[in-house]
C-alpha positions as CSV (number, residue, x, y, z in Angstrom):
1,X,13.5,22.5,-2.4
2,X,11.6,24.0,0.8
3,X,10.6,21.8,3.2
4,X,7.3,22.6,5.4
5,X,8.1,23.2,9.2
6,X,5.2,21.3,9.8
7,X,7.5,17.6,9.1
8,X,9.8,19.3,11.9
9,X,6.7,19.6,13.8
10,X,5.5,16.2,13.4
11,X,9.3,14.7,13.9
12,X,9.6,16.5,17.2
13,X,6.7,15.2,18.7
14,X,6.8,12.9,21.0
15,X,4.8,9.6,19.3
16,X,6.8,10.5,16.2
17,X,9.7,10.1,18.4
18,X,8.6,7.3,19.7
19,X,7.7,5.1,16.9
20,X,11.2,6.1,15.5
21,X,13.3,6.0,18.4
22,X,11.9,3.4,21.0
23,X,13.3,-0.1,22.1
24,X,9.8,-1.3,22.3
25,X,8.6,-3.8,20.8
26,X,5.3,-2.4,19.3
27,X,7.7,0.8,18.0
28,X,8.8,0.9,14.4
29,X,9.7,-2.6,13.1
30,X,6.2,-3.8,15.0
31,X,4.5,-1.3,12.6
32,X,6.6,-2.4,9.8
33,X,5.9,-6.0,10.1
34,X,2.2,-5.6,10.6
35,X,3.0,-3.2,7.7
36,X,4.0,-6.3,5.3
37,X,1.5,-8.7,6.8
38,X,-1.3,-5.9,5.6
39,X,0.4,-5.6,2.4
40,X,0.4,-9.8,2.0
41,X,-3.2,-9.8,2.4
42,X,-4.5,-7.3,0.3
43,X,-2.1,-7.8,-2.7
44,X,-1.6,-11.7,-1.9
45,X,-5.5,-12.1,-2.3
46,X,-6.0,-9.5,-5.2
47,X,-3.0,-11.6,-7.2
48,X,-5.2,-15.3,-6.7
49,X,-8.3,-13.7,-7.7
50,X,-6.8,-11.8,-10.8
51,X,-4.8,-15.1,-11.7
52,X,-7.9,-17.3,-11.7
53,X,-9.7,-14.5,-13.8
54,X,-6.3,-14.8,-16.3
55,X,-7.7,-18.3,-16.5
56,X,-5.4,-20.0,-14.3
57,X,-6.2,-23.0,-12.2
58,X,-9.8,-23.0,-14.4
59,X,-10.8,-25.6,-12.2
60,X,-11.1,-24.0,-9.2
61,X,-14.5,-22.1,-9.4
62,X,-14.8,-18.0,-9.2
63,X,-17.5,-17.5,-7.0
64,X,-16.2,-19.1,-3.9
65,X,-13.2,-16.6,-4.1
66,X,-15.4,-13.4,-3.5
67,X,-14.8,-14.7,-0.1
68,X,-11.3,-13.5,-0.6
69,X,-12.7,-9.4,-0.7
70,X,-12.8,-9.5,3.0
71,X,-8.9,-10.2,3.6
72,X,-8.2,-7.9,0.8
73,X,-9.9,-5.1,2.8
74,X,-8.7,-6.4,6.2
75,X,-5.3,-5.9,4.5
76,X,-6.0,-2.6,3.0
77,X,-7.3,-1.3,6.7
78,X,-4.4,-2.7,8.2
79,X,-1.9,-1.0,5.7
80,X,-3.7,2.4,5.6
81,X,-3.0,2.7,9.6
82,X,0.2,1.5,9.7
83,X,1.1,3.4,6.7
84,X,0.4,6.5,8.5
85,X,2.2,5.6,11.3
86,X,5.2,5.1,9.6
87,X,4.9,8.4,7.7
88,X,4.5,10.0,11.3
89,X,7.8,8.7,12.2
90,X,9.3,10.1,8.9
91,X,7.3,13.0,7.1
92,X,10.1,14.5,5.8
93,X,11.6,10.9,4.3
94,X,8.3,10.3,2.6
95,X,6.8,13.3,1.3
96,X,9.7,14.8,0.0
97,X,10.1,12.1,-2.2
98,X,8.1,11.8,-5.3
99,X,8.3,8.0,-5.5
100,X,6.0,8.3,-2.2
101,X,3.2,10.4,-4.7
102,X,3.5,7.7,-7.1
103,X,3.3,5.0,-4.6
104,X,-0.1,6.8,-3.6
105,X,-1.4,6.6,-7.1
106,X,-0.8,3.6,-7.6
107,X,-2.3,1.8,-4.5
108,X,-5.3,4.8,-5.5
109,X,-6.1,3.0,-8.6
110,X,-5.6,-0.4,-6.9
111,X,-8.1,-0.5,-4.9
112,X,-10.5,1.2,-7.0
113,X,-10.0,-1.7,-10.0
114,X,-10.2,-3.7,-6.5
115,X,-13.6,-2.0,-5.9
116,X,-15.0,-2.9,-9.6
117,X,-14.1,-6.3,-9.4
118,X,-16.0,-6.1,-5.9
119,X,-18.8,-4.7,-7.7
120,X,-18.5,-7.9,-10.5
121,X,-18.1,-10.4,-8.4
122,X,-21.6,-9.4,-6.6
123,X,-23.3,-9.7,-9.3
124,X,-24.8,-12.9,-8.9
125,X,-25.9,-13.5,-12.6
126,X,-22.5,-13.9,-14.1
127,X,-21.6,-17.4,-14.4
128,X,-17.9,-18.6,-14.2
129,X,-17.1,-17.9,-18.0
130,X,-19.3,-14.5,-18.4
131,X,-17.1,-13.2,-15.0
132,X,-14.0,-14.0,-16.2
133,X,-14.7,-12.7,-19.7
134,X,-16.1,-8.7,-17.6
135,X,-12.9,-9.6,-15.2
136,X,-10.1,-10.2,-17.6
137,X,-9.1,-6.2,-18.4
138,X,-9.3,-5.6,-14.6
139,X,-7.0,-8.5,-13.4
140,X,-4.5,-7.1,-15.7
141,X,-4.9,-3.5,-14.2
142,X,-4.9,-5.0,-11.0
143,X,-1.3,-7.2,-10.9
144,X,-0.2,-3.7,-12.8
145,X,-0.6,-1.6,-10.2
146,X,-0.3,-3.7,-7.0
147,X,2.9,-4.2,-8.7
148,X,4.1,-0.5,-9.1
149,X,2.7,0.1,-5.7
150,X,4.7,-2.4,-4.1
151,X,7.6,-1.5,-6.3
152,X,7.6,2.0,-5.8
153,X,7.4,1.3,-1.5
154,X,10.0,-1.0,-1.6
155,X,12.4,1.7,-3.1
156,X,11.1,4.4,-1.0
157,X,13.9,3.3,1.6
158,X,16.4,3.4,-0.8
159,X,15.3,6.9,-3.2
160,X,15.2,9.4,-0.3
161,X,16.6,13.2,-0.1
162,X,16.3,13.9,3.8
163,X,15.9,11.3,6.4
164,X,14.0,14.2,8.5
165,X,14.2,17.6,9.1
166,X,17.1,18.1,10.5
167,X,19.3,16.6,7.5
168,X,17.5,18.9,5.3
169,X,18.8,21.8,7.1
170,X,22.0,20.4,7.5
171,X,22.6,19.5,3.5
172,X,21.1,23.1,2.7
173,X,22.8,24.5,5.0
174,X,20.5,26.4,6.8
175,X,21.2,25.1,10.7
């Protein structure tokens, strides 16, 4: 495996340092906790909307949870910055590992079954039963997927080749 200079680029600069290496408070576990909050929201709001479309709780009513969109997105914003930062701090961690690609296509088709059940719930002229009825096939698809997305970043920590740059060089023994 060849690994792009550019990751050594990125590692040795110095915000890529920084989120990695500082005592600050707003460093790396700051980013990785706002990380998780981000991830609550979106996937904590997607999971009570596709559970009510499953048909559970049947008496709470649909409608009022399209209120729920906006923390989804507020999550997903929050995770797509934070998720950059963190790959800043580790390029090399991340995108030489192919759970990181799958990761990416999951949370990819996520929010784009998150997008058509947007879509549904705006349609105004669906009553309770006729939403969950168009909504049932995409709740599925979305606890699927949240669920391999989550699944596949919680074992990126553990499924890494090279921590950064430098151990790649060292374990192929090019430094």
């Amino acid at each position: 495996m060849v690994v792009p200079q550019i990751f050594n680029t990125v590692e040795q600069s110095a915000f890529s340092t920084w989120i990695r290496e500082s005592p600050s408070l707003f460093a790396f576990y700051f980013i990785l906790l706002f990380h998780t909050i981000g991830l609550s929201f979106v996937v904590g709001a997607n999971t009570v909307v596709d559970l009510r479309l499953l048909g559970v709780a049947r008496a709470l009513p649909l409608k009022p949870l399209k209120r729920l969109f906006a923390i989804m997105w507020t999550g997903l914003a929050i995770n797509v910055v934070t998720g950059v930062l963190l790959l800043i701090a580790y390029p090399t961690k991340a995108m030489t590992n192919p759970v990181f690609y799958f990761k990416l296509l999951f949370i990819t088709i996520a929010v784009i079954t998150m997008r058509k059940m947007n879509i549904l719930f705006d349609d105004a002229s669906l009553s309770d039963p006729a939403l969950m009825a168009k909504g049932k096939s995409l709740a599925v698809m979305s606890l699927t997927f949240w669920f391999a997305a989550v699944s596949a970043g919680r074992l990126l920590s553990e499924t890494y080749r090279f921590l950064n740059y430098h151990q790649y060089l060292m374990k192929m023994g090019l430094s």
